[in-house]
Each structure stands twice: as C-alpha cells, then as structure tokens.
N, C-alpha and C positions, 0 to 999 in steps of 0.2 A: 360252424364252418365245415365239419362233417360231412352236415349233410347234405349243402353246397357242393361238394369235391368229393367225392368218393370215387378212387380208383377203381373200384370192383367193377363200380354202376359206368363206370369208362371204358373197360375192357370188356363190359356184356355187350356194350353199344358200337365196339368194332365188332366184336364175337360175332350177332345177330346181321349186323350188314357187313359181313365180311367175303362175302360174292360181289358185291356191290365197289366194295373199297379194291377188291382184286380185280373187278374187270376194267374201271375208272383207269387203277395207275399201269395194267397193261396195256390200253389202248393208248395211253400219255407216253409212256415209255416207249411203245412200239412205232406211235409217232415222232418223239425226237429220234430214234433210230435211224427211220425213213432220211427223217432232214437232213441228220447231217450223214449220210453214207450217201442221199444224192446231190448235197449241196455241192457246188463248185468251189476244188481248191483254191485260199487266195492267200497272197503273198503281201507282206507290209514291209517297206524300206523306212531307215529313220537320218533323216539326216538335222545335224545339229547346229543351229545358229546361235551367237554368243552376241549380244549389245555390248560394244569395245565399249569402256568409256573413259581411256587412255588416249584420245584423241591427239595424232601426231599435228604439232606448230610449223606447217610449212613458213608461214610468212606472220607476224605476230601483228596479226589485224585482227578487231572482230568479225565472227561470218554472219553472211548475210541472214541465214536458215543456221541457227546456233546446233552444237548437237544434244544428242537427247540425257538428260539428266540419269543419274543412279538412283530412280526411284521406283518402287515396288509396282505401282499404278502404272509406271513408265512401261513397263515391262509384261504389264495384262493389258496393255492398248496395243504394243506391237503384235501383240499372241493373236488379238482380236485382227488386226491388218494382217497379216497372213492367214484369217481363216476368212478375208472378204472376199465378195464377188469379183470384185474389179482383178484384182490380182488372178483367182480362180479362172477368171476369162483371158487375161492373157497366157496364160498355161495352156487354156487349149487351142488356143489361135496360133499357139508358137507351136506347140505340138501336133496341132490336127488331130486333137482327137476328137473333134464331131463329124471324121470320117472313122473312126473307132467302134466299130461293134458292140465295143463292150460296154462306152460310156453312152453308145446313140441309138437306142432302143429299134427307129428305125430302119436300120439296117441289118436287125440280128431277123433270123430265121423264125417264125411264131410258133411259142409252144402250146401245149393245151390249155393253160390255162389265156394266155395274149388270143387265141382262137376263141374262145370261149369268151373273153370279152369284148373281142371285134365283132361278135354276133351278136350282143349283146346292145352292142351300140349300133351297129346295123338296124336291129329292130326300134330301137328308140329314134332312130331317123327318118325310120319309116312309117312313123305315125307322126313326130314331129319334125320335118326336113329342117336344120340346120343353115343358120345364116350365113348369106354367102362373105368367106373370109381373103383379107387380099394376101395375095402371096406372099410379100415382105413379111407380114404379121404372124404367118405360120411356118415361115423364116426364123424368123428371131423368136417363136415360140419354142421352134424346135432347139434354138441355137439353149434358150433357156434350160430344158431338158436336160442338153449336156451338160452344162456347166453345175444345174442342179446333181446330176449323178458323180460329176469330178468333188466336188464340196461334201458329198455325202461318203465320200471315203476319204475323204482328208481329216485329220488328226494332228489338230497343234497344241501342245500343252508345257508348260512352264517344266522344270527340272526341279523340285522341292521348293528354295526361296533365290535362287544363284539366277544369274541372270543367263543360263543357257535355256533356250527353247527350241524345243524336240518336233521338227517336221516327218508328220508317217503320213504314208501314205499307203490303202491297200488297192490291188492289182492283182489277175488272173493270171500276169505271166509277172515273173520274179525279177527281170531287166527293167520293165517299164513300171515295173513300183518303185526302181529305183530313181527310174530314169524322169520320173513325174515328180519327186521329191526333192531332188536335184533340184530340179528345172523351177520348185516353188522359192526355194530358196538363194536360188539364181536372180529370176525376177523381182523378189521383195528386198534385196542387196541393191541390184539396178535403180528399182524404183526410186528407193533412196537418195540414191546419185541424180539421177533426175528431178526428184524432187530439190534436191538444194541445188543444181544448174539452171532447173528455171526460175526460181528465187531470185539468183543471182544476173541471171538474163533481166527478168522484169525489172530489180533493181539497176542495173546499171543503165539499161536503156529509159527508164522514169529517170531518174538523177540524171542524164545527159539531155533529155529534156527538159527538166527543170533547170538546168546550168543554163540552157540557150537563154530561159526567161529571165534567169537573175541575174545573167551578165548584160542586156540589155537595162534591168533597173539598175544596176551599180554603175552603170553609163550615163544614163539620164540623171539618176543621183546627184554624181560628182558635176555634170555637166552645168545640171540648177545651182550649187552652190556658188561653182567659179562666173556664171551669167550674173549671178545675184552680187557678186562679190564689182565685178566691171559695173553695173548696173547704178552703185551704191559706193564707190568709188573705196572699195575695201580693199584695196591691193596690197601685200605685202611682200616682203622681201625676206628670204630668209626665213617662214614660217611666222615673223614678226609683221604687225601693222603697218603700212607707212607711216600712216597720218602720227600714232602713236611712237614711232622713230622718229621723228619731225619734232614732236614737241618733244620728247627727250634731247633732241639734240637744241632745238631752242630754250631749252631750260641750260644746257651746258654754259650754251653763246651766252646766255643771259647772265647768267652766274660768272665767265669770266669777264662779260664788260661792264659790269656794278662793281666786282674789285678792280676794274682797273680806273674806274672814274674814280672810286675808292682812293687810288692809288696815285693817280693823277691831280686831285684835287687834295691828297695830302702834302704834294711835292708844292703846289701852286702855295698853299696855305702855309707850306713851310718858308718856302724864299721869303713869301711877302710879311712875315711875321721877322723874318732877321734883317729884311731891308730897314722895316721898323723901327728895329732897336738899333738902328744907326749901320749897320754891316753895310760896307760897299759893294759887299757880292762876292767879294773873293771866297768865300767860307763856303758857297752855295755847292750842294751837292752837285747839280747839275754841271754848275761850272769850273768847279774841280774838274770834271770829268770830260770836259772840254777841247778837242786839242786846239781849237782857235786861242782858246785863252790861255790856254800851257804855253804856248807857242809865244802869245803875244806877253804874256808870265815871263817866260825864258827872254824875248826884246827885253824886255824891261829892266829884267835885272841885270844882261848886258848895258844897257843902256846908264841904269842904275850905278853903274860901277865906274863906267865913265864918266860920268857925272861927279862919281866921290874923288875919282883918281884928277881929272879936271878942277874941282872947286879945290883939293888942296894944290895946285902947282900953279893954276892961274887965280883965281879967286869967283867971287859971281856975276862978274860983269865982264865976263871975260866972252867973245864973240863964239868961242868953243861951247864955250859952259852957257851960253842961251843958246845956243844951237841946239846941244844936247838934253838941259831941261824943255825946249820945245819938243824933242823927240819926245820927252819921256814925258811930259804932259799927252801926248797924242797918240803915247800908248795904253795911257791910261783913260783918256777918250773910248778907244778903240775897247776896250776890257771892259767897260761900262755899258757900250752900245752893244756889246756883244752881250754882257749879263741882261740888259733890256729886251734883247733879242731872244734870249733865254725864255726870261717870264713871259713874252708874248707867248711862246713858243707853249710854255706851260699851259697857259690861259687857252692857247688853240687846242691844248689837246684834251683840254677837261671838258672844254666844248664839243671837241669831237666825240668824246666817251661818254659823256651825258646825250648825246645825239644817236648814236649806237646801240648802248642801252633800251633808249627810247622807241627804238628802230626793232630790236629784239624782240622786246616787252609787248610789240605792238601785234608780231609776227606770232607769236607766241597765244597771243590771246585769240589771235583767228583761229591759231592750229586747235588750239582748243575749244572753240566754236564749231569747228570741223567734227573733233573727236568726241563730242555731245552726240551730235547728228549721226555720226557713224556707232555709237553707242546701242542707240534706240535699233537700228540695221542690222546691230549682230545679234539682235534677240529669232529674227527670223534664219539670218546667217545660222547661228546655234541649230536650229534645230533643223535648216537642212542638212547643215555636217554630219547629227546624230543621224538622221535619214539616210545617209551617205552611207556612214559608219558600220548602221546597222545591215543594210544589205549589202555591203563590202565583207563585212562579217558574215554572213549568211552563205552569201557566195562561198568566199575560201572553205566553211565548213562542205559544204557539198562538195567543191571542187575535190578537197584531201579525201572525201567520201567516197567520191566517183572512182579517185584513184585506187583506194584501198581494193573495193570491190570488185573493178578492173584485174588488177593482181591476183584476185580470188581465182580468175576465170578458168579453169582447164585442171586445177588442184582440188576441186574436191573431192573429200573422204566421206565414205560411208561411217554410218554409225553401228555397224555390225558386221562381222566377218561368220563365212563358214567353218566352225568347227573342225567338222567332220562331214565328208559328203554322204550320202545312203550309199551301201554296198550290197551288189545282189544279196537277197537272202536264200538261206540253203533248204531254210525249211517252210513249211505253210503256216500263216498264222490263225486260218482260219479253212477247214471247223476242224476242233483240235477234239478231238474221237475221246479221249480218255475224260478229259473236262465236261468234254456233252453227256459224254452217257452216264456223271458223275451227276451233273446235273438234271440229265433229262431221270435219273430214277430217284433223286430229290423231291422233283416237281411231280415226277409220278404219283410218289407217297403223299406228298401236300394234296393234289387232285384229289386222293382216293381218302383222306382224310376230309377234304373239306366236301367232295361225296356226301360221305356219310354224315357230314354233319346239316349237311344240308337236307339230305335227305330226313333227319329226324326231327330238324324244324320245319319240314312240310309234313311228317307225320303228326295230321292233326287227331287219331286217333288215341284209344288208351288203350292201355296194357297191364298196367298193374293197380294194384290195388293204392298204392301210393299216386299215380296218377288220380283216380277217380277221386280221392279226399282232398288233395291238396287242389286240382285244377278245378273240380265241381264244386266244391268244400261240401258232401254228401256221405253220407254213408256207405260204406263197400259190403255188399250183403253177400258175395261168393261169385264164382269163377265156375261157370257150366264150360264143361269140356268139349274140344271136338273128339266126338266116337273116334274115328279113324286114327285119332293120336294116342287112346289112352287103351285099343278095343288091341288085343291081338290077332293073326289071321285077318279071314273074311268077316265084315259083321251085316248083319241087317238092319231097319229101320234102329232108329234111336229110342222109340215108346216101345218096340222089343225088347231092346237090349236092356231098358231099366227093370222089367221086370225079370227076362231069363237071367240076367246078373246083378241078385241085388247084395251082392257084397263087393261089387268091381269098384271101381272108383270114380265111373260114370253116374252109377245110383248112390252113392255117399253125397259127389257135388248137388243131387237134387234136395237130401236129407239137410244138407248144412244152411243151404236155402231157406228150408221152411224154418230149422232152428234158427236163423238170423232175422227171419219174417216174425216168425213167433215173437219175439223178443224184441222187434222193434218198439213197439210203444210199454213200455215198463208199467205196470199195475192195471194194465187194457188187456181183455183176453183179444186175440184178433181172428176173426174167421172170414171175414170176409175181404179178399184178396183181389186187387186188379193187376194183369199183366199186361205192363204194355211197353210201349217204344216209340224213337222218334221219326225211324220209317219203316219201310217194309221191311222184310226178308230178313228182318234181326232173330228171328226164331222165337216169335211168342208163342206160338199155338205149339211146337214142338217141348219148349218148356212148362207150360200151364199144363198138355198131358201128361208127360213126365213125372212134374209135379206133384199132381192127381192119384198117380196109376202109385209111386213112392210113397204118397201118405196112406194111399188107400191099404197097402202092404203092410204098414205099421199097423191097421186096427182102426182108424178113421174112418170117418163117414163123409164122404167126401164128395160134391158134384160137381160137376165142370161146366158153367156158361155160355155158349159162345156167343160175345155180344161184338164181331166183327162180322155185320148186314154184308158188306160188299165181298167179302171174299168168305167166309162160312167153311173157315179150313180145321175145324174140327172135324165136320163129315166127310171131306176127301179124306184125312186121314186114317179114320174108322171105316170108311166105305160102304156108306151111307147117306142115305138119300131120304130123309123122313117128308112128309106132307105138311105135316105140322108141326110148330116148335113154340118157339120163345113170342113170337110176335102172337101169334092166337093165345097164346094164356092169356099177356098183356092186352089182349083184345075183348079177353071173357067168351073166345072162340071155342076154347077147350081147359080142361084142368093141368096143372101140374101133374097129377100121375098118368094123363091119358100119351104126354107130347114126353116124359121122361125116359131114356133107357137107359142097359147098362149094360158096363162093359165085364164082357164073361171070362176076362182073365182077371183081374182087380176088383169089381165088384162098384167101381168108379160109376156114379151116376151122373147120366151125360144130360145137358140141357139143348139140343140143338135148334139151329133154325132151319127153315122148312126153306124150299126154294124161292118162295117166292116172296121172302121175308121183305124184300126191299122195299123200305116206306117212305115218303118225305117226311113225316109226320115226327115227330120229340115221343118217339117211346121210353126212351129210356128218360125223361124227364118229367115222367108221369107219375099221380100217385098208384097206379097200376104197379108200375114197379117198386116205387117205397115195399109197394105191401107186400110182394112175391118175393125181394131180400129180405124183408122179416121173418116172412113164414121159412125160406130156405136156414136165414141163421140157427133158427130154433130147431128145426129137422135134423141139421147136419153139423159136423165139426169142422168140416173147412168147403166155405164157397170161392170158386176158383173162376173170375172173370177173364175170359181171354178177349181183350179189348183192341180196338182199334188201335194204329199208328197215330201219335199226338198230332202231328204237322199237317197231313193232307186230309184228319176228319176230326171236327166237333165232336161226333158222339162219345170219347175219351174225356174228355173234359167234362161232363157231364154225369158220368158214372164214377169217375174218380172219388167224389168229395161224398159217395154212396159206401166207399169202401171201405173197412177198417187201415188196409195199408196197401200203398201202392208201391208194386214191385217196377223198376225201371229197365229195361235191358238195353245191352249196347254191342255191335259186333264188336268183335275183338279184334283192337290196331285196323278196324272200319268205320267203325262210325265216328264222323268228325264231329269236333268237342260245339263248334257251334250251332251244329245242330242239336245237338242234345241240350244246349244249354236256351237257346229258344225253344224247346218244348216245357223247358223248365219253367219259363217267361209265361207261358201258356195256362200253365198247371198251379202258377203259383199263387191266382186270386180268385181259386175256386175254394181253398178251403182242403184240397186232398192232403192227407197226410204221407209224405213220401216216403218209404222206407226205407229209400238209396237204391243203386243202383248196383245191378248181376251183369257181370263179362258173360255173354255168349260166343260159342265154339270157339272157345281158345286152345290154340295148338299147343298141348304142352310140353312135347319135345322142344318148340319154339320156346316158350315161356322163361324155361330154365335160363334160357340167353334177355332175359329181361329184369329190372329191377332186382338188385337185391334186396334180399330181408322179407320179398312176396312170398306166401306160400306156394304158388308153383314154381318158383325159384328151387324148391328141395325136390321136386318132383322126382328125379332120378335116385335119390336117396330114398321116397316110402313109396313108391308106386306096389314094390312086392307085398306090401304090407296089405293089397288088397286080391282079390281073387277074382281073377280075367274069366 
C-alpha cells in the first residue's frame, strides 16, 4: 500500500509542476474575481405561502372542487404549480415585464459578447439565409424568452417538512423582486379561486341542464303510469285499488247477508218448530214483540175479563156473555192471523236474504274476476311506478345538488393564504464577494491540482528509474546527465567535458553505464555493444562517444563504429570527413587499418563511414560483417556500435542480435513510453539481448523533484562529492 500512496512521491509531483499548478489557479482565481466584481448586483425577495387546511364551514355542504388534503405529495405538487409556465406568464402579462430590459433581451443595449454573436449569426445567414418566419411566431417566441428568463429567477421550495412554501424571486432592483414575488403568490392564491369558481360554474350550469332533462322524464314517467292505470281500469282512491275496495266491501255485504239469512232463517225454523209442538203463537219471539198483538193481547184480556166478570153475574147464555165471547173469539182470530202474518213475514224475509246474499256472492265473484285481470296489469303498472320512482328519485337528488352548489356560489375559499408578503431587501443576494472569492480560490486550487494531475497523465515520458522497471518491466542501466545541470559556469561540447572532467559526475554517469553494461549478462564477458533508441535526437552518438572516450581513460581498447548510413554523426562530431570507412572494409575495398583512425586525446579507435557510405544493399546482414565483429572482438576490449533509430530504420534490427548487449536510450520526461515500447515490439524477435534502458540528459536539478528513493533524487545531497 506504500508504494501505491506515498506522500513524498505526492509532494515531488506538486513540487515539479508547481508553475503549472500556480499559473492554472491564478488565472481561475483571477477569473472568478473578474466575475463577480463585474457581475450585476441582484436582489432576491421571499415571500411565504402556507396550504390552510383549517378550511372555514361557510354553508355545511360538500364543495364542488374539494380542498387540498395534508399530504406531503399535496404540498411538492403545489411547489411544482407555482414554478409552472402558466402561472409564470400571467406574472408578466400582469406586470409587463416583456416590456422589461431586464427580463427581454431585446430591448437591452448589445454587449460584446450579444455583438459578437449577432455577427456571428449574421454570417451564418449569409451563407445560409433563413426561413422566412411569420410575425405572430417570432411574437410568441419572443414572448417565450421572457417568460423563460422570469422562471429562470424564480425560486420555490418547500420549508423543511411544514407546509409553508418559500416564493424568491431574484431582480436587479430590490422593489421589483419584491414586487414580482408578491405578484407570484398573489396569482397562484387567485388562481385557486378560480379554479374552484369554475368548477362550481361548470357544475351548476351541467346540473341545471341535466334537471331540464330529468324533469321532463319524471313527467313522462308519472304521466305513463296514471295513462296505464285509466287504460287498465286501475283507479284507486286513497292510494288503495278500487276494484280491490269493491271486493272488500263485497266480501263485508257478503258476510252480513249470510248471517242475516243465518238469522232469519233461525227465527223462520224457530216459530215453525213451536207452532209444531202445538204453541198457538203467543210464545213467538216475533210476536211478543209485536205491538199489534200486545195491543190485540191487552183487548183480550179486557175482553177476557169481562167475560169472567159476565159468565159469573149472568151465566153462558146470557146475550152479554155471547156478545163478549164473540168479541173474544175474534180477538183471538185476529192474534192468529196476525202470528200468520208473522211467519209469512218471516218466510219473506229468509227469502229476501237468501236473494241478497245471492246477489252479493254474484257481485262479488265479478269483482273478482275484475281483480284477476287487474292482477296480470299491475305487473307492468309495477314496473312503470319503479320507472317513475327512479327518476323522481334522481331528479330530487340533483335538484338538492343543484341547490347545494348554487349556495356555493360567491363563497369560495382558497386553499392557501399568504404568510408573509416579500419585503424590499436591504442587501444583494447575489454575487456575494466574500463566498465567491472563498470559492473562486477553492476552485482555483482544485483547477491547479487537477492541472497538474492531468498534466502527469499526459506525461507519457519517464523519469526515474522506477518508471522504466515498473512501466517497461526492463532493466534501468543509469541516468546520463544534462551537462548544463551538473557542469558549473560555461561548459563546452559534452565528449570535452568527459575527458577534461573525468572525476565530475558527468564522466562517473558514463563509468556506471559501462559497469551496468558489463554486468548485464552474468557469466558472459560482453564487448560488443549497440547504442541505440526509438528516435532521433535521444543522444546516441553523443553517448557511444562518451562512452568510448570514458573507457578508453580507464586502460581499454576500445573502438567506436558508426553504423548510422544516413546521418554518420560520428564524423560531424570529430570533424571529419574520411573517404573511406566501414562500407569498403565490408566491401573488400580497403582494410581495417587503412579506413581506422584515432582519437588523439583518448586514444579511442574510430570506425567511420566515408560519405558516400549510403547503400541499398543489407551490409550489415552480411557475413562480411560477421567476420569484421569477430576480428574487432578479438582486437579490442570494448566494440561500441552507434546504430541507427529502431522505428524509422531496419538496419538496427539487424545488428542488434550481432551484439553482446544492447544499450537502449530514452530522452528524459521526452520520449513517450509508446514509442519505446514499439521499438521493443521490433527488437524483440530478433534475438538481441537487451540490456535495459539509460535516461538521457536528464536535468538533475529537476530530478530531485521526481521519484523518491531514485538516485538523482539525492543529487543535491552528493553532487560535492564529485569535482566540477
């Protein structure tokens, strides 16, 4: 985890781009500066609406537009209706602010940058002209604009969980933020009211028209019933049937004139049952009750009396006493004809109540013949009544509905009240100078941080020695210095400087070179060396001299090659111009000692190529040269090929897998890692044996600010240690 995170190797990596991270967050900084010292001050009003939902009971009816529930949802749907369009556009219809500068682009005066894109579009119209637009359209586009910039400074948001919600609104003058805020929550109050007045509009006038239609079928309804009822002969009285009061009442009659024949026909059967047993009549109910025969009773016993008082003072034969038994026989005539009279009398009347009865019984059996037929009549009767019923009932419901609703009219309540209205504000809410530039030197840092971070993952170069193993996964053979970083004063050429300083620590980096070289292949002596790289200008030919001129100072026998045809920068260096070189050996043109020279401060034996060295031909993949690197191994202690660039020439590849070891070089924090790693691609199915890879001109002032745990990381700690 270390060696993931290491703060040191975090703090070289500001250290090193720390002009970089400085210039980043001062132009950041000195950017939000600019902003907000030229932005325009703006002012935010807040005014507060509450959803009542204490709803006052003017009239205790249901409403028609119920009010809005205590729900949490209830309360982020109103939030959303006062941040809509609709609402928005009556704000500035009422207000006019799409005569407003501030909200109607325009009308405001053009700055540089509105200049600068009206020309812009200028020229785009003048390569493509623009469809012709109709007025209205670029009307209501415009009208759009404003209402988009009114909505783009409104600010509605809930108050924690409570049902008050906070209308802001910002503005460049301090009255009309207030006065715009106001005015939002004026309107979405109003709207309110409106909304449940046309509710109640649409409802009543729907229900006043549905009443017209349901009072016509509760018409026609009741109309078919009572047709049907005359029709069908269903009339009733009283809510009762006729026909069905008919026969009750003929069942009454009925029932009193069967007891009274009952009755009559007991009295007949009674006299004639005592006439029977011999009775003369006197005993008869009837005629007890008689005043003819009381009457003619009461003679009699007058009569009777004188008759007794007569038979004893004259006797029976006396012309009194037959006078008076003729009376009294003739009252007793008379009491007889009159009990006869009786029984007829009886007799007529059992006859008439048996005739009566019969009469009833007869009446009776029609009415109910009637009330059969009228039976089957109220099955359709029934079900116009329910017909009736139902849209009687329908009706009344709507009618009390129509009323309620009616009642409503002119009383409705909104379902939220204002708080608190906005009050000018005293101070700007925006741009608030201490927050910005609190901010803006936050954002500066973050810029100049991610700067530099950026900056070092597009550094696809290497730098330390820990890059080259871990990204290459190769061997780090040492670190050649830039002269200028490590030389004090003036210096001259760098194959100068290794010989006139060969204790500085410019001629050390060549020494630790060859001892990493040497050492590369373990139980292999190595002498024969290729320098090469994966493009130009990495400093081969300046290190192979170097190299050369350093070992040749230790006591070696050492010669320098140059097998780079196209550019032959061994002899610009030495300043030399030979005729013959390397290609006539290889050709059997000349010897090895005729085309060899050397160099008269080190003693370095130079191989060069003659001008006109340039061949198509595979010299170097000739046994020509097998054999001129054998005879040089055996001659000398170290052969020193300074070879082409692997990527833009073949001939590198081809000497490579000739050499004991191949040296690689890379600028330092210049050459990107993918190109080095395609020359690797290049080199790696020939067979050469790579020795790893040497930093060239690395700044070591710089260095120190790279990788810890690198050896130029201590540079500033041993640099004394060597002799400038």
């Amino acid at each position: 985890m270390a060696d993931q995170f290491d703060l040191r190797r975090l703090a070289n990596m500001f250290r090193r781009r720390a002009r970089l991270m400085a210039a980043v967050a001062a132009l950041v900084f000195l950017a939000v500066v600019l902003v907000t010292m030229t932005a325009t001050p703006m002012y935010t009003a807040t005014a507060n609406v509450m959803l009542d939902t204490r709803a006052e009971q003017v009239v205790n009816v249901e409403a028609v537009l119920s009010g809005l529930p205590a729900d949490s949802s209830v309360v982020d749907t109103e939030v959303e209706i006062l941040k809509s369009r609709r609402l928005a556009e009556r704000v500035v219809n009422a207000l006019q602010l799409d005569k407003d500068p501030e909200f109607n682009p325009a009308l405001r005066s053009p700055g540089l940058v509105a200049t600068a894109r009206q020309a812009i579009r200028s020229t785009i119209a003048t390569v493509s002209p623009p469809e012709a637009q109709d007025s209205a359209v670029a009307e209501q586009k415009a009208h759009e604009r404003v209402v988009n910039s009114v909505l783009s400074r409104l600010a509605v948001r809930r108050s924690g969980l409570t049902y008050v919600i906070n209308v802001s609104f910002e503005a460049e003058s301090a009255p009309k933020a207030a006065t715009i805020a106001n005015k939002f929550a004026e309107l979405y109050l109003l709207e309110q009211l409106e909304a449940k007045f046309d509710a109640t509009q649409q409802a009543t006038n729907w229900l006043n028209s549905r009443l017209e239609g349901l009072r016509e079928q509760v018409l026609s309804a009741e109309a078919a019933v009572q047709q049907y009822r005359i029709n069908n002969n269903l009339l009733s009285a009283a809510g009762t049937n006729l026909t069905e009061t008919e026969i009750s009442n003929y069942n009454q009659s009925l029932a009193e004139a069967r007891a009274q024949v009952a009755e009559d026909e007991a009295r007949l059967s009674t006299a004639r049952s005592q006439l029977a047993r011999g009775s003369t009549g006197d005993d008869l109910g009837e005629a007890l009750s008689s005043p003819v025969i009381q009457q003619l009773r009461q003679q009699r016993a007058t009569v009777s009396s004188r008759v007794a008082d007569l038979q004893g003072r004259y006797g029976d034969r006396h012309p009194e006493m037959l006078t008076a038994n003729r009376q009294l026989s003739d009252i007793d005539a008379q009491i007889q004809a009159e009990i006869q009279r009786i029984i007829s009398n009886l007799e007529a009347k059992v006859q008439v109540s048996r005739q009566r009865a019969g009469a009833i019984g007869g009446s009776l059996s029609s009415a109910r013949g009637t009330l059969a037929g009228n039976n089957q009549a109220l099955v359709r009767l029934n079900e116009l009544e329910r017909t009736a019923e139902a849209s009687r009932t329908l009706y009344e419901s709507y009618l009390n509905r129509y009323k309620e609703t009616s009642s409503q009219q002119g009383i409705e309540q909104s379902d939220a009240r204002v708080v608190s209205e906005a009050t000018i504000p005293t101070g700007q809410s925006s741009p608030k100078v201490p927050l910005n530039l609190a901010l803006g030197l936050v954002l500066a840092l973050g810029c100049g941080v991610g700067a530099v971070i950026l900056a070092e993952m597009l550094d696809a170069g290497l730098a330390t020695a820990e890059d080259v193993e871990q990204r290459l996964d190769v061997s780090y053979l040492g670190a050649i210095p830039l002269l200028a970083s490590v030389a004090e004063g003036r210096v001259g050429s760098p194959i100068d400087y290794v010989v006139e300083k060969p204790l500085s620590s410019f001629a050390e980096a060549f020494r630790n070179l060859r001892a990493s070289v040497m050492y590369s292949r373990l139980g292999e002596a190595v002498k024969i060396v290729a320098i090469t790289s994966a493009l130009p200008g990495e400093g081969k030919t300046t290190t192979s001299v170097c190299l050369a001129r350093s070992a040749a100072q230790q006591g070696n026998r050492v010669i320098l090659v140059d097998c780079d045809l196209r550019r032959r920068s061994v002899n610009r260096m030495f300043g030399a111009e030979p005729q013959r070189g390397l290609i006539e050996v290889l050709a059997g043109e000349a010897t090895l000692e005729e085309v060899t020279t050397i160099d008269s401060v080190t003693g370095v034996r130079l191989l060069p190529l003659a001008k006109s060295s340039l061949t198509p031909r595979d010299v170097f993949g000739s046994a020509a040269m097998d054999r001129l690197l054998e005879q040089l191994r055996e001659s000398y202690d170290l052969v020193i090929l300074d070879t082409a660039p692997v990527l833009p020439v073949a001939d590198t590849r081809v000497l490579a897998p000739k050499a004991d070891a191949v040296v690689f070089l890379a600028h330092w924090r210049k050459t990107p890692q993918h190109a080095i790693e395609a020359a690797f691609r290049l080199l790696s199915g020939t067979g050469a044996h790579l020795a790893g890879v040497a930093l060239t001109q690395v700044d070591m002032k710089q260095q120190s600010k790279y990788g810890y745990g690198d050896p130029g990381y201590y540079y500033a700690e041993y640099k004394k240690y060597y002799v400038s």
